[in-house]
TIKOLVEX-177011 format. One record per residue (C-alpha): z, y, x; residue in one letter. Coordinates in steps of 0.05 Angstrom, whole numbers, padded with zeros to 5 digits, always signed. Layout:
N
ZYXA ...
//
This chain:
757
+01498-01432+00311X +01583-01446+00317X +01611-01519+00323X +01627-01519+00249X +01545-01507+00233X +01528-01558+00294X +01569-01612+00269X +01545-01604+00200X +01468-01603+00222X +01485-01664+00267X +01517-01709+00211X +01453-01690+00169X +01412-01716+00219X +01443-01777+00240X +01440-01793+00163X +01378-01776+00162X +01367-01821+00225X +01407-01884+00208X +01387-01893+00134X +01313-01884+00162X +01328-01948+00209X +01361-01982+00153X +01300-01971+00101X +01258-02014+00168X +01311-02055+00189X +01387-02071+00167X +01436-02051+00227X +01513-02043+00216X +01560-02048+00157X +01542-02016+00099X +01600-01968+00100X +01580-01929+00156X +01513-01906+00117X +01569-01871+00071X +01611-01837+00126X +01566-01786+00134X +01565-01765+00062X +01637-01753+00068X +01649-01720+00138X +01589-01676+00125X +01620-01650+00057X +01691-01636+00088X +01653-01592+00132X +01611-01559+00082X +01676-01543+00050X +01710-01518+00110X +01646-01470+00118X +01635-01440+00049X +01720-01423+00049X +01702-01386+00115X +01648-01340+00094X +01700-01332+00021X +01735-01299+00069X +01702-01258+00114X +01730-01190+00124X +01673-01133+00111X +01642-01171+00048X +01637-01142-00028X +01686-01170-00067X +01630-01199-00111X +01602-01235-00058X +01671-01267-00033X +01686-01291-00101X +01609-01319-00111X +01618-01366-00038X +01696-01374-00065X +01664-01411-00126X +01616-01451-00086X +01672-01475-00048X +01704-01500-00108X +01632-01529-00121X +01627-01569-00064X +01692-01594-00068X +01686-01622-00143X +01624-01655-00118X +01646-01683-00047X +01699-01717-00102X +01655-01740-00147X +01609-01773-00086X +01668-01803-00050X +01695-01834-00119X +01612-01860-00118X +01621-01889-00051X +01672-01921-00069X +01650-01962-00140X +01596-01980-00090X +01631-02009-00039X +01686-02039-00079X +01637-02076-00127X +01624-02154-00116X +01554-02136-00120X +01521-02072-00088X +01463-02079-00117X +01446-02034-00189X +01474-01968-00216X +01549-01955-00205X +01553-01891-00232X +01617-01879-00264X +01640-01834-00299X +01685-01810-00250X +01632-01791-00206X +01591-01757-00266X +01652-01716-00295X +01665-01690-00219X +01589-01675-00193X +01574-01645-00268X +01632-01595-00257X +01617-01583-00193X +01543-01576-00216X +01568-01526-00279X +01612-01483-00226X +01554-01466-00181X +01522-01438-00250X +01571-01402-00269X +01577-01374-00192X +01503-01353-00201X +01500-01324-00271X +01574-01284-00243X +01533-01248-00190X +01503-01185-00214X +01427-01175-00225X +01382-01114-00189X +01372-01071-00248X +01300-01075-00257X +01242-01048-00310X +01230-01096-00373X +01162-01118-00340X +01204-01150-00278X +01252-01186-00322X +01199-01219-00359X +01165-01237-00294X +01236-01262-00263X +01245-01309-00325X +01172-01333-00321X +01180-01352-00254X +01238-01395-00261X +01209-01426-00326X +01151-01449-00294X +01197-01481-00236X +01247-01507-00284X +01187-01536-00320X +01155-01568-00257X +01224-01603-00229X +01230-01629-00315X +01160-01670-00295X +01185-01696-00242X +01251-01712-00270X +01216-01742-00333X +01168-01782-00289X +01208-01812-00236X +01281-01823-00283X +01290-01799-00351X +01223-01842-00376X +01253-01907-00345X +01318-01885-00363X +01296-01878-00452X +01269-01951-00446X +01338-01975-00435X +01366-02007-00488X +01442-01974-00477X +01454-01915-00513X +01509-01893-00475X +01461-01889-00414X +01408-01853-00437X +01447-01807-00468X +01491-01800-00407X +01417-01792-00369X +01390-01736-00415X +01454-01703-00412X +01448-01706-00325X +01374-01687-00337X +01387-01625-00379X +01442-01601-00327X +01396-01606-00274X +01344-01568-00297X +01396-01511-00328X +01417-01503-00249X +01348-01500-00220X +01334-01447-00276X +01389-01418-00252X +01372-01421-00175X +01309-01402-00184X +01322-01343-00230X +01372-01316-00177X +01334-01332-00114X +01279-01284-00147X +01327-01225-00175X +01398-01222-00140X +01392-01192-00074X +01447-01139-00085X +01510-01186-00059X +01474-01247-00035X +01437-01247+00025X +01360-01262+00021X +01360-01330+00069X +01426-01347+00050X +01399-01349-00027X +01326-01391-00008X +01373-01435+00030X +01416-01445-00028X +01350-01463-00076X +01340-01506-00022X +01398-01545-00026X +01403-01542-00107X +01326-01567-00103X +01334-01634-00057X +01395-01646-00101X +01364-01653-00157X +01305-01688-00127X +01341-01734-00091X +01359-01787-00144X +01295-01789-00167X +01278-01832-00100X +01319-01886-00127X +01267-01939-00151X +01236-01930-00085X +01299-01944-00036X +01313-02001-00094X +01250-02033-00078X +01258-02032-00008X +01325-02052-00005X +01377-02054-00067X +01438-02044-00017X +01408-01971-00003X +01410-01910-00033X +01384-01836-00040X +01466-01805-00037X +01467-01839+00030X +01420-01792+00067X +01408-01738+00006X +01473-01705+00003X +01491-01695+00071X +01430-01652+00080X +01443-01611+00024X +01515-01595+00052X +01481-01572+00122X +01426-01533+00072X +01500-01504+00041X +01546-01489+00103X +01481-01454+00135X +01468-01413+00075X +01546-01394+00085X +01543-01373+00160X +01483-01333+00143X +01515-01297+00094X +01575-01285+00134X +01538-01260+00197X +01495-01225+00140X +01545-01170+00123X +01547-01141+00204X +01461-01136+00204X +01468-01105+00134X +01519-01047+00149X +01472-01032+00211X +01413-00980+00198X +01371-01033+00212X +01301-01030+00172X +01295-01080+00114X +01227-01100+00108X +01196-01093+00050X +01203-01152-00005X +01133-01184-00017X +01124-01159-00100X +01111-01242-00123X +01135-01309-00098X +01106-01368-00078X +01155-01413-00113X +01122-01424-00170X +01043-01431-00149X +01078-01490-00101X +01109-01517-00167X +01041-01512-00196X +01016-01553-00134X +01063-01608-00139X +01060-01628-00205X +00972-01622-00191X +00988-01668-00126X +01037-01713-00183X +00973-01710-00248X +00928-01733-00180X +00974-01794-00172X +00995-01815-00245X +00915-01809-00258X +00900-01849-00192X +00881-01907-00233X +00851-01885-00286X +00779-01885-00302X +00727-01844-00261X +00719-01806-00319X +00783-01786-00322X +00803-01776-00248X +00744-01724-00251X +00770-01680-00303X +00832-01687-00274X +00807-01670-00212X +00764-01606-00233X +00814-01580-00277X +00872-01575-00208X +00807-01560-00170X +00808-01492-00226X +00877-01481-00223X +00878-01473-00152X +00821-01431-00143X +00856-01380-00190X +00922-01392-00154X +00879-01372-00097X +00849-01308-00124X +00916-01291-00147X +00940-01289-00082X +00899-01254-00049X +00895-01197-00105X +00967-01196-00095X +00962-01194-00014X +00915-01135-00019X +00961-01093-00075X +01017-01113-00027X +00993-01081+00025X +00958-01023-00004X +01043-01015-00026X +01063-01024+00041X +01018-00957+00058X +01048-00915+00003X +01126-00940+00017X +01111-00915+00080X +01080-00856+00068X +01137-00836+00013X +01192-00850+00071X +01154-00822+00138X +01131-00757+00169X +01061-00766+00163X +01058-00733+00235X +01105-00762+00266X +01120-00831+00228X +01187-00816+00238X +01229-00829+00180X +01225-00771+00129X +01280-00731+00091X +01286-00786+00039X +01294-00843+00079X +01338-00809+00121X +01393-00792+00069X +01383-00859+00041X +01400-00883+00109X +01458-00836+00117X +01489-00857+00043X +01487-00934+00065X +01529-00923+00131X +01582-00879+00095X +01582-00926+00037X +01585-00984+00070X +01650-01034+00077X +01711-01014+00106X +01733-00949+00160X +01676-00936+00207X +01659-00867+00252X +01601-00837+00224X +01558-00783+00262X +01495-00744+00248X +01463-00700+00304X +01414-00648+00277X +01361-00630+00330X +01327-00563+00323X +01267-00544+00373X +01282-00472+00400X +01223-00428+00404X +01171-00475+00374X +01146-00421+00333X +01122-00388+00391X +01089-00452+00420X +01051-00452+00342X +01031-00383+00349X +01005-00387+00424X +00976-00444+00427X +00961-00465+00365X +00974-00516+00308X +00939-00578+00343X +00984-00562+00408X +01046-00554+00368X +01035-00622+00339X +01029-00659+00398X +01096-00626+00418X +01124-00652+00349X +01095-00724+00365X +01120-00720+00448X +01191-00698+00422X +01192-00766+00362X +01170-00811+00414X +01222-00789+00469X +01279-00785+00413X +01267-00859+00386X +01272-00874+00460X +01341-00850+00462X +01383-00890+00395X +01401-00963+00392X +01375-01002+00337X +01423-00982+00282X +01406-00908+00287X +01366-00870+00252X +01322-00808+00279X +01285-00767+00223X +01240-00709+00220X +01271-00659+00168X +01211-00616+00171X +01182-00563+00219X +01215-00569+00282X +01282-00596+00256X +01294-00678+00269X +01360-00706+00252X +01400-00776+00283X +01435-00821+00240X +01489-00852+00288X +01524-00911+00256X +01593-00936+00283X +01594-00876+00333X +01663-00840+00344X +01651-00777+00384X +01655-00809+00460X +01584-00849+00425X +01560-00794+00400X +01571-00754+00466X +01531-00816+00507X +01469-00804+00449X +01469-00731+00458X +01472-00738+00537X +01411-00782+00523X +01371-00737+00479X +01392-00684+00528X +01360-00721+00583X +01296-00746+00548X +01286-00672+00527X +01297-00643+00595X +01216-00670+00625X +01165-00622+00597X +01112-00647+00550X +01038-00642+00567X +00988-00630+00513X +00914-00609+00517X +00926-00590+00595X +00989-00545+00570X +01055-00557+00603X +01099-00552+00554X +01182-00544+00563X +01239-00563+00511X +01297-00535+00495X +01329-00551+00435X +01403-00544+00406X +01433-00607+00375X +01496-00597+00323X +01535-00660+00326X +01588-00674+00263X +01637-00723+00274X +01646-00769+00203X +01679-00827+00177X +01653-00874+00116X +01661-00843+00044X +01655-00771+00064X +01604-00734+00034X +01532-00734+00058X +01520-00654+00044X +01583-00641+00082X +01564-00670+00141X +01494-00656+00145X +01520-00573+00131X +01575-00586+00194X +01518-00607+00228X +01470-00553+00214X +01535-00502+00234X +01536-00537+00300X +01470-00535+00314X +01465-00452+00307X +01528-00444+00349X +01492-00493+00400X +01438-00444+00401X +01483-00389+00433X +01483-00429+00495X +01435-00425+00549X +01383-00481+00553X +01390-00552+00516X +01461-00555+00493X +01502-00596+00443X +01568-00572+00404X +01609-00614+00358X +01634-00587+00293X +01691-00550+00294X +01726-00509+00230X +01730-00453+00264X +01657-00447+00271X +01652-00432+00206X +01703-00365+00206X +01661-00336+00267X +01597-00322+00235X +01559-00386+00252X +01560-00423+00179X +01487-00413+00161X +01491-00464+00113X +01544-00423+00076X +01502-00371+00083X +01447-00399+00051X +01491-00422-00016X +01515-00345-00019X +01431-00319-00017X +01414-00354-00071X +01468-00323-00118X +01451-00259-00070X +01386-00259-00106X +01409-00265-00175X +01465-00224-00170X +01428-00153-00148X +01456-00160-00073X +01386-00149-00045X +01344-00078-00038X +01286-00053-00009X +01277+00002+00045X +01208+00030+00048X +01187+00054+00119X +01118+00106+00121X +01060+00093+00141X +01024+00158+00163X +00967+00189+00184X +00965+00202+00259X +00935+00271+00256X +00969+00317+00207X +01029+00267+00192X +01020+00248+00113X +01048+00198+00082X +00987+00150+00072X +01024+00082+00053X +01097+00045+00061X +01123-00017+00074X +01174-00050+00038X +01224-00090+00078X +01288-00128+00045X +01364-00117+00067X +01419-00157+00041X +01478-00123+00026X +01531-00180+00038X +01595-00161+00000X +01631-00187+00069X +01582-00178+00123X +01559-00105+00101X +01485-00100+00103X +01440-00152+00142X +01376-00149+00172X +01319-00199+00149X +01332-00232+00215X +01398-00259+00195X +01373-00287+00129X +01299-00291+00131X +01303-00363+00173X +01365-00386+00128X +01322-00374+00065X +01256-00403+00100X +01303-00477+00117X +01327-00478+00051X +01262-00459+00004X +01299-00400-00024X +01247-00357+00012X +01204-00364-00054X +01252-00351-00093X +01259-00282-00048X +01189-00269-00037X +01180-00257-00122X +01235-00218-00118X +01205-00174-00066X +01142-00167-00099X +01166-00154-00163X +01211-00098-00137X +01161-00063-00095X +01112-00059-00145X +01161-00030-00205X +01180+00022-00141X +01105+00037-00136X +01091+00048-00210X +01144+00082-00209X +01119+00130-00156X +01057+00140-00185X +01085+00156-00256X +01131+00217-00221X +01083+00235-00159X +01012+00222-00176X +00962+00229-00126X +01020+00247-00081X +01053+00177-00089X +01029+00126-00030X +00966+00101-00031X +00979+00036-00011X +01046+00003-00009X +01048-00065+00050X +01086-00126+00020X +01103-00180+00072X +01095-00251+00040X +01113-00313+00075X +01080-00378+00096X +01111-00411+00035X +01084-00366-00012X +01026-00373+00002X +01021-00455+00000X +01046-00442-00059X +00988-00464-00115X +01000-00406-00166X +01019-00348-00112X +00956-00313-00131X +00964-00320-00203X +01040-00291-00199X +01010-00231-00159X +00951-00223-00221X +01010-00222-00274X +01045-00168-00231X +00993-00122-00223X +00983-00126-00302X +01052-00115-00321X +01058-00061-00271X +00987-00030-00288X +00976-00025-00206X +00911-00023-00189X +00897-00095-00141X +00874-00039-00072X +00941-00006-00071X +00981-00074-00057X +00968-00091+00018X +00997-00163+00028X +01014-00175+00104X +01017-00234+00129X +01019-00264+00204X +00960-00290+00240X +00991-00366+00239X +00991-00368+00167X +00921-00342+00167X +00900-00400+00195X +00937-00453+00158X +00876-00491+00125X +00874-00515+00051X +00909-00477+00004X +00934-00417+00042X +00866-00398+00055X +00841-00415-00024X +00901-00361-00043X +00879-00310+00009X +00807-00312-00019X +00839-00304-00090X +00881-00245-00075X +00806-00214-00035X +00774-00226-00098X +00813-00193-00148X +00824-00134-00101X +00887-00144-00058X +00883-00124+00010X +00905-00168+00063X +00935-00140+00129X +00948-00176+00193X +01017-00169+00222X +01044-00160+00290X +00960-00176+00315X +00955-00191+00388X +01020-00232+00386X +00981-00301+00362X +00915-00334+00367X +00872-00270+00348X +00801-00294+00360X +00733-00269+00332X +00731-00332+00295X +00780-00313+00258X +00776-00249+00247X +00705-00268+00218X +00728-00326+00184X +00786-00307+00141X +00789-00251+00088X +00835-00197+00124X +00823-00117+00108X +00870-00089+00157X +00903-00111+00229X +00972-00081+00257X +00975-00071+00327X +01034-00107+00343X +01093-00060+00378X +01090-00102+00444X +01018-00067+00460X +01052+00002+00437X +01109+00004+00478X +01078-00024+00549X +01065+00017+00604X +01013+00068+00593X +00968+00027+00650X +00979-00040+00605X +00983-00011+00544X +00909+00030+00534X +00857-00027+00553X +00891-00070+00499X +00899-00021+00447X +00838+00008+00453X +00816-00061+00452X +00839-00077+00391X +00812-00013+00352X +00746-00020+00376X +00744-00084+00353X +00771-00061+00278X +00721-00002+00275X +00661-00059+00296X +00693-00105+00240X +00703-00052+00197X +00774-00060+00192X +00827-00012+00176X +00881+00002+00241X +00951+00013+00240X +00999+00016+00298X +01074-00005+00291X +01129+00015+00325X +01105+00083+00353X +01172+00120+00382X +01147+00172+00421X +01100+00230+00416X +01068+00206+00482X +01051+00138+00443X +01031+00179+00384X +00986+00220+00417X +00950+00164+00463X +00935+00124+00406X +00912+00181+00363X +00854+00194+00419X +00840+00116+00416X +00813+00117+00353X +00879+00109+00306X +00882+00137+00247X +00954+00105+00218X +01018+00085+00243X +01091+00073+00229X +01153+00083+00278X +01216+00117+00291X +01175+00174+00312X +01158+00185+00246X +01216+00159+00191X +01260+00094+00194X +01263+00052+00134X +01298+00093+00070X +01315+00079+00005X +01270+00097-00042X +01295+00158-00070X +01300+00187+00005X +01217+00173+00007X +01206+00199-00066X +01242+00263-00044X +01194+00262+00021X +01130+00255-00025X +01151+00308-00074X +01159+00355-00013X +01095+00349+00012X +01116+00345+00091X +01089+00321+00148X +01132+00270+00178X +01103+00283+00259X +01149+00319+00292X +01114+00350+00343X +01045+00370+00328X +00990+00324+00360X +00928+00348+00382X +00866+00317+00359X +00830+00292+00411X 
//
């Protein structure tokens, strides 16, 4: 609290204190009880003209205190010109309202309103309107009983016209500004802050109340009255709504989270309960009879006020749970995508020229971690790496999980020396191991840092960022890299890439190779598998390496995946329409993890195999054993596809969690011995392989063996058991004319003959 806010709290108070004493005992000249009403207005004043013209506020909001500051100087005039007809009349005693005093405090009074029905409203839904306007009826309505019960009914048996017109005319104001109060305390949190506005209400509420006391302070003493001790406190209610505001608008740019906003106020169930407590005391008297329906009937309103609210407590929290859910990683409850570019758009939109960073996190070899270990594992390594990384930010950042094993850092107000100290942090935090179920687990991660300033674009920086991030992961261990332009010219602009795959896809860019699959003793082609190429119009031709994981972080790997499968199986038909029984006899489609969440993958493949007329066992789908294991509707696809026919192969087997379970449990026709266990040394490489086909032949799976290179290799699986593989040895991948030209020849593709063991 500053010395302006101190002083004005203290004059309240010692009004408060000295008009208390008087009310029990006169002390002093009667002029001092009005010095307070003065100095504390002059301060009020001084306060609301400060916060008009704070730096950093919307322009709305500095012309909205601007006009309060006009306010409270109309009425501070009106008051003082009060004071004085008091003070300056041979007799204290009575009303010596002037008009003066009313034409001042009414314009003051009509300024505020007009300051409140300026400000602009939160666009809501028709239903919130109506329940806005309700709610400031119903407190309008409760402060017009009280008005009508303590002055305008004593005021209409007065036989001067002049005053009670003069008193409905006060009366009608009144209630038009706490109608207005109300109705913005409940809708207008856009340019006001929320405190700042209650406080306001406040002050407009003991206002109007305030007068009201009059026959009371009469009756006690007709030197005394309500202005002396009423309007003081409403200028300290005023000048501390101010400073709130203006210390408001530093919280506010902050990333800071804003609680939630409880969906109904209490203002008007306590307007309800005042003018119950006010029927209790006008019936007071009354007969028994009486007093006991009056009695029952608040005794009914209450109870329902009661249910009300705790109906409303329970929906409010059973909101709470799905605001939070909408905004947060369910794993992690980290902030999720959403929230986090909602977050990001506030600190480049807010007021004035601020440094604006984002770091984007990504967890290097994760994957591997998944695939070793296992799911469970790999999300206790998500959780250890949240927990350490909300360690690291102050309390305007912002650290989100994007998804996977990507997290992302909102830094607000952070030129790059800041955002150099939060990396270092992360850096450090990262650099301790995490333990999970009795694994010791080590992180590295890259971090992409782009430097921004308010108005840029969110997209831009997040995509500097993202270009960072994969030069970052060029260097050895945890690293860090700011954005630079000429990251983008050397290859690293991933993000680029991933806006040029999705025209790539649409524009014919994209073919298949087909690579054979054939049988280990007399070299037939048995099978093929299709794998995708790119041919950039810059880059040449690119491997699925370079693109796979771009179309994987940006969802264009569906997208790719149909395309894939609908090219493969025209090639196919196409095949068997010029070759016959010579054409393959099954042709291996890869499909990723995404496809096969997806709901109406297995449908898609149905339609394909109609239009194609492909019978459902020539179409081997591989996929890898992770996905296998993925639970809900992964696994209610891959039964599908079994049903209707498709085979299902697993891909590079050995390499993941490959246990009889399952093996048992999931619906696979056909395991690949991945090319790790083919190219070993001979000592490591036959108890594993021969491992692996005894195993198929028990589970009567088919065996195929990838990356054979050699005849040596050839020849040692061949007396294992193996009937297929695919490898250099053999063909690399070729277009599909090359094959078709293979398949009408009728060769065998070993080189060397193999003895059959």
């Amino acid at each position: 609290m500053d010395r302006l806010l101190r002083a004005s709290a203290g004059t309240a108070l010692l009004a408060l204190i000295w008009v208390g004493v008087n009310l029990v005992h006169p002390v002093g000249p009667r002029w001092l009880l009005w010095l307070p009403t003065f100095a504390g207005g002059i301060i009020a004043v001084a306060v609301l003209l400060r916060t008009a013209r704070a730096p950093g506020l919307p322009v709305a909001t500095r012309r909205f205190w601007r006009h309060l500051s006009a306010a409270a100087a109309f009425v501070v005039a009106g008051l003082t010109a009060d004071t004085y007809a008091v003070l300056s009349a041979g007799d204290p005693r009575g009303d010596h309202t002037g008009a003066t005093m009313l034409v001042l405090a009414g314009g003051g009074v009509l300024i505020i309103m007009y300051a409140l029905f300026r400000l602009p409203l939160e666009r809501g839904s028709p239903g919130e309107l109506v329940r806005i306007a309700l709610d400031a009826v119903t407190v309008a309505l409760a402060a017009a009983v009280f008005i009508w019960h303590f002055s305008t009914r004593a005021a209409l048996e007065n036989s001067d016209t002049a005053a009670v017109y003069l008193t409905m005319l006060v009366t009608l104001i009144a209630l038009l500004a706490v109608f207005a109060v109300v109705k913005f305390v409940f809708s207008s949190h856009l340019h006001v802050d929320n405190g700042a506005l209650r406080l306001l209400a406040l002050a407009m509420l003991v206002g109007a109340v305030g007068p009201i006391f009059r026959p009371v302070f009469e009756a006690v003493d007709p030197t005394l009255f309500p202005n002396m001790a009423g309007p003081p406190v409403v200028y300290f209610l005023a000048a501390w709504a101010a400073d709130r505001q203006r210390v408001a608008r530093t919280v506010r740019r902050r990333g800071a989270v804003t609680p939630r906003r409880r969906p109904f106020s209490l203002l008007p169930y306590v307007a309800v309960a005042a003018v119950d407590g006010l029927l209790i005391r006008a019936t007071w008297t009354e007969s028994s009879d009486e007093l006991v329906m009056v009695g029952a009937a608040v005794l009914l309103t209450a109870l329902v006020v009661i249910r009300q609210l705790v109906a409303f407590r329970d929906n409010s929290r059973l909101l709470g749970r799905l605001d939070h859910s909408a905004t947060h990683d369910g794993l992690t409850q980290l902030p999720n995508r959403v929230l986090f570019h909602s977050r990001l758009q506030k600190a480049l939109t807010s007021p004035g020229d601020r440094p604006v960073a984002v770091a984007l996190i990504d967890l290097d070899d994760f994957k591997e971690v998944n695939d070793t270990l296992g799911h469970e594992v790999g999300d206790q390594l998500l959780i250890g790496v949240a927990k350490r990384l909300e360690g690291c930010i102050r309390v305007e950042d912002t650290v989100a999980r994007l998804g996977g094993d990507e997290f992302v850092v909102v830094l607000d107000d952070a030129d790059p020396a800041t955002a150099d100290l939060a990396a270092a942090r992360m850096m450090n935090a990262l650099h301790q191991p995490i333990y999970a179920d009795g694994h010791e687990l080590p992180i590295r991660a890259s971090i992409g840092i782009a430097d921004g300033r308010s108005g840029d674009e969110a997209s831009e920086l997040l995509r500097h960022a993202d270009i960072a991030m994969y030069a970052a992961k060029k260097l050895h261990g945890t690293a860090y890299l700011h954005y630079e332009p000429t990251m983008a010219t050397t290859g690293s602009d991933h993000a680029h890439l991933g806006a040029e795959l999705r025209e790539a896809i649409s524009a014919g860019q994209l073919f298949l190779l087909y690579q054979p699959i054939v049988a280990l003793d007399d070299g037939r082609i048995m099978g093929a598998e299709a794998l995708v190429r790119w041919n950039h119009p810059v880059r040449g031709v690119l491997a699925p390496d370079m693109f796979i994981p771009v179309a994987e972080r940006t969802g264009l790997i569906v997208p790719l995946g149909r395309w894939v499968m609908r090219t493969a199986f025209a090639q196919l038909a196409a095949w068997i329409a010029e070759h016959g029984e010579a054409a393959p006899q099954t042709l291996n489609v890869n499909v990723s993890a995404r496809d096969l969440r997806e709901p109406g993958f297995a449908d898609a493949v149905a339609e394909l195999l109609t239009h194609h007329g492909l019978a459902a066992d020539r179409i081997v789908l591989e996929i890898t054993e992770t996905m296998a294991v993925e639970p809900g509707q992964s696994v209610t696809n891959l039964q599908e596809l079994r049903a209707m026919g498709v085979r299902i192969s697993l891909d590079d087997f050995g390499t993941g969690h490959s246990t009889l379970s399952l093996l048992h449990d999931c619906p696979i026709d056909e395991i690949k011995l991945d090319r790790s266990f083919t190219q070993s040394p001979i000592d490591d490489r036959v108890p594993m392989s021969a491992a692996v086909i005894h195993l198929a032949q028990v589970l009567g799976l088919h065996a195929v063996a990838e990356g054979v290179e050699t005849a040596e290799q050839a020849e040692l699986l061949l007396s294992l058991g193996y009937l297929a593989a695919q490898g250099y040895l053999f063909a690399r991948p070729m277009p599909p004319a090359r094959l078709g030209e293979l398949l009408a020849a009728g060769v065998s593709l070993t080189p060397v003959a193999i003895p059959t063991a």
